[in-house]
C-alpha positions as CSV (number, residue, x, y, z in Angstrom):
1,X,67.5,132.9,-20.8
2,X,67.8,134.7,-24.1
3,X,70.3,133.1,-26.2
4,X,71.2,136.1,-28.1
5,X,71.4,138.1,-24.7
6,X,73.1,134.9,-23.0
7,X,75.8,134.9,-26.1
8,X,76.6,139.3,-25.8
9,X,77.1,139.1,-22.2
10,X,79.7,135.8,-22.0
11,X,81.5,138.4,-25.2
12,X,81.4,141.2,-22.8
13,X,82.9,138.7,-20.3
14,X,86.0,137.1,-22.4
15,X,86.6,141.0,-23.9
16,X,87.0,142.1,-20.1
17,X,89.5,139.0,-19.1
18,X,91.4,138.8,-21.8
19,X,92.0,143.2,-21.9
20,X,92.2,143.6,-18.3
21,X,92.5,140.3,-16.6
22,X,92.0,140.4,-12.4
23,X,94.9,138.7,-12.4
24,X,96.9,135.9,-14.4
25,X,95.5,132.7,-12.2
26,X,91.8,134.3,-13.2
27,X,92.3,135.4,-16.7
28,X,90.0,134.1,-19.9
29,X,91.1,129.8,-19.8
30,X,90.5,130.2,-15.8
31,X,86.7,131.1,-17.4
32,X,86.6,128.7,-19.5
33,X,88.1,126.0,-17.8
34,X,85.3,126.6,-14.8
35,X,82.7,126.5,-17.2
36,X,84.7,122.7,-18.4
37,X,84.3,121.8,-14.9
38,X,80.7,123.0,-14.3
39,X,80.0,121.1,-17.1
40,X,81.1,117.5,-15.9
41,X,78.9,118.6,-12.5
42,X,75.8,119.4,-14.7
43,X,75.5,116.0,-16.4
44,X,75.9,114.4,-12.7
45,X,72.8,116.7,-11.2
46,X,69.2,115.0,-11.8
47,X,67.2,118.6,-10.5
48,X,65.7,121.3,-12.6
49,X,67.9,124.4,-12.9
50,X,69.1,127.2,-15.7
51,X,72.2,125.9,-17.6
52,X,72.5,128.8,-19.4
53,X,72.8,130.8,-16.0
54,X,75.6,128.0,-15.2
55,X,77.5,129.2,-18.7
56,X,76.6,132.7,-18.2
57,X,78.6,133.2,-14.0
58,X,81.2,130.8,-15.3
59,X,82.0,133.1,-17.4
60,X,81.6,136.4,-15.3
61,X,82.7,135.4,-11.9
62,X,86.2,136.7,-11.2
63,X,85.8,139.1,-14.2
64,X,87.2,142.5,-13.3
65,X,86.1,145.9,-15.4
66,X,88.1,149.0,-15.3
67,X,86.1,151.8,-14.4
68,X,83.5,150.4,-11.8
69,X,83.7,151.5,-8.3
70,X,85.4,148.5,-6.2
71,X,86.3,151.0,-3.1
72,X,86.1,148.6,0.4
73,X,84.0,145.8,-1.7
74,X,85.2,142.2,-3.1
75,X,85.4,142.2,-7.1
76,X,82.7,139.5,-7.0
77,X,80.5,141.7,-5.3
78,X,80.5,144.9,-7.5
79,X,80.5,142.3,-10.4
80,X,77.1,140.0,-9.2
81,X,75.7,143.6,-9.0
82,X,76.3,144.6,-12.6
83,X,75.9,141.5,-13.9
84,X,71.8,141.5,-12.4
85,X,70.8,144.4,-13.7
86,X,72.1,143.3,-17.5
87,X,69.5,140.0,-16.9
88,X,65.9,139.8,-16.8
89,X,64.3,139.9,-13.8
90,X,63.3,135.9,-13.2
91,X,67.7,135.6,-13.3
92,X,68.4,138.6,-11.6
93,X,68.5,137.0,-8.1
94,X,70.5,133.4,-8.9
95,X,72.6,135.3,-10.7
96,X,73.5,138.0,-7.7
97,X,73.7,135.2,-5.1
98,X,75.5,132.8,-7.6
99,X,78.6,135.1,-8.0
100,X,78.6,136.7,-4.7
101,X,78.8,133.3,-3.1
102,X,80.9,131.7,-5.1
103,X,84.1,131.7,-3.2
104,X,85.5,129.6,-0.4
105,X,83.1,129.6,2.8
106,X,80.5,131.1,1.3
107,X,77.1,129.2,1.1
108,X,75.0,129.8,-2.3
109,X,71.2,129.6,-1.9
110,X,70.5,128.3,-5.8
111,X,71.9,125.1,-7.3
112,X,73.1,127.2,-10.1
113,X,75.7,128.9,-7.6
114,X,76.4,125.8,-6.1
115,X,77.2,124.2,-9.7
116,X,79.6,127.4,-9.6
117,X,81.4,127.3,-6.8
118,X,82.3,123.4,-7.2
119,X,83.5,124.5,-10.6
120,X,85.7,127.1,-9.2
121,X,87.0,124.9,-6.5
122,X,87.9,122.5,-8.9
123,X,90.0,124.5,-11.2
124,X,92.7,125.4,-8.5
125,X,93.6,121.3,-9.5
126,X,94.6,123.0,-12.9
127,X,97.8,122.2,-13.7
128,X,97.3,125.1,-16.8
129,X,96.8,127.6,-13.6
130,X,99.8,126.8,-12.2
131,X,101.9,127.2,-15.2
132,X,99.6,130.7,-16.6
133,X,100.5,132.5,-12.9
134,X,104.4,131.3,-13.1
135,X,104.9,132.1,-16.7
136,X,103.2,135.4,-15.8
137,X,105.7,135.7,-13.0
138,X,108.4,135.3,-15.1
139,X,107.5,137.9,-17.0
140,X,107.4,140.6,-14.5
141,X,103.1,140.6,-14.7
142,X,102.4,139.3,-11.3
143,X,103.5,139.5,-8.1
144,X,105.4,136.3,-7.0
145,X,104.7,136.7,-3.7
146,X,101.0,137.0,-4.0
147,X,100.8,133.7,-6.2
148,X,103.4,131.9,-4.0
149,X,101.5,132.8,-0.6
150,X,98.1,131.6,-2.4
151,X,99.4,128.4,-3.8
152,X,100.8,127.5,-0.7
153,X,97.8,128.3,1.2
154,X,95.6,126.4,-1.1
155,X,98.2,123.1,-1.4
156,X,98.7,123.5,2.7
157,X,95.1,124.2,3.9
158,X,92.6,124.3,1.7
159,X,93.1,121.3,-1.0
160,X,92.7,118.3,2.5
161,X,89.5,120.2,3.5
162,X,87.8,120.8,-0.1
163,X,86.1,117.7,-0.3
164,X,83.7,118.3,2.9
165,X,82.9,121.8,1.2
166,X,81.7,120.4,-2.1
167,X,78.2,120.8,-2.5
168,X,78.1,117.5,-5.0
169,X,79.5,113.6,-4.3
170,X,80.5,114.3,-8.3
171,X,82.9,117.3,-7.6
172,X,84.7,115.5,-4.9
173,X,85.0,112.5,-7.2
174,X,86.4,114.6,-9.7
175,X,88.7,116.2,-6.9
176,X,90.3,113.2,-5.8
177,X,91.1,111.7,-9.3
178,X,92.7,115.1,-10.5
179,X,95.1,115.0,-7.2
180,X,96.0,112.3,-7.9
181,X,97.7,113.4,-11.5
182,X,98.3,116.7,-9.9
183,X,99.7,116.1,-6.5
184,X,103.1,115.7,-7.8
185,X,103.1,118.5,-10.3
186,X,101.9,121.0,-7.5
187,X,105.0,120.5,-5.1
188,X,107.4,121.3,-8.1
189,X,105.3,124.7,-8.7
190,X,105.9,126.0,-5.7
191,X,109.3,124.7,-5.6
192,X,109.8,126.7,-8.5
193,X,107.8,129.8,-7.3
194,X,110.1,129.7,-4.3
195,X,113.4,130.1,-6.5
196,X,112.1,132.6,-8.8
């Protein structure tokens, strides 16, 4: 990819989630954290593939822009759609699949989007997530409710079956030792979520 072009579009990115966020668990460090996490997968993976298309849906994923047309479609979706038409042509598809696929159940065709969605599996075991959305909450910026019913879903249901959705042995490694150091700090989150 074109590192000038690569470099604009992960600006246009960090502009849109730091001035209008999708929410405060998927704001700019949720970004840049996934792209962190994508990072430790990359120098596990021995097979060809685009880092810069890694970097560059890291950094657009969950991004949200006011003024697109998200009527009956998932952010993702309308995003993966502007996103291809901003790359050349070779990126177009990995990059559409990548971010349309990217969330939980969803099965990505390119080891680029698979790099992505362990990344964004792994940063719900962000301790800094938990403590963005409750801060956030605090301040009247999010619903509690909607982080309280997500965290508890995630701690409940999804965080024992995560590992068998990995698509790498090194994400669930990494899964399993930041549990560990968060396991703890997650039950008092949502302890605190539930007296706020």
């Amino acid at each position: 990819m074109n590192k000038q072009l690569l470099l604009t579009l992960i600006k246009e990115a960090q502009t849109n989630e730091v001035n209008n966020p999708q929410n405060y668990a998927h704001e700019i460090t949720h970004h840049y954290r996934t792209w962190l996490n994508a990072k430790e997968i990359i120098a596990a993976i021995k097979e060809p593939f685009d880092v810069d298309i890694v970097e560059l849906i890291c950094w657009w994923h969950d991004v949200q822009i006011i003024g697109l047309d998200y009527t009956d479609k998932r952010i993702c979706h309308v995003i993966a759609d502007y996103l291809a038409f901003k790359v050349s042509n070779e990126s177009k598809e990995i990059v559409l699949d990548s971010i349309k696929n990217h969330e939980f159940g969803s099965t990505p065709n390119y080891l680029e989007g698979k790099i992505l969605q362990d990344a964004a599996k792994l940063e719900i075991l962000s301790d800094e997530r938990f403590r963005i959305a409750i801060d956030a909450i605090k301040a009247g910026l999010m619903s509690k409710d909607y982080f309280y019913n997500a965290a508890v879903e995630v701690y409940k249901n999804w965080l024992p079956k995560m590992p068998s959705m990995y698509n790498f042995d090194i994400s669930r490694e990494i899964h399993e030792k930041r549990l560990d150091l968060l396991d703890a700090k997650i039950k008092k989150y949502i302890e605190e979520l539930a007296t706020l």
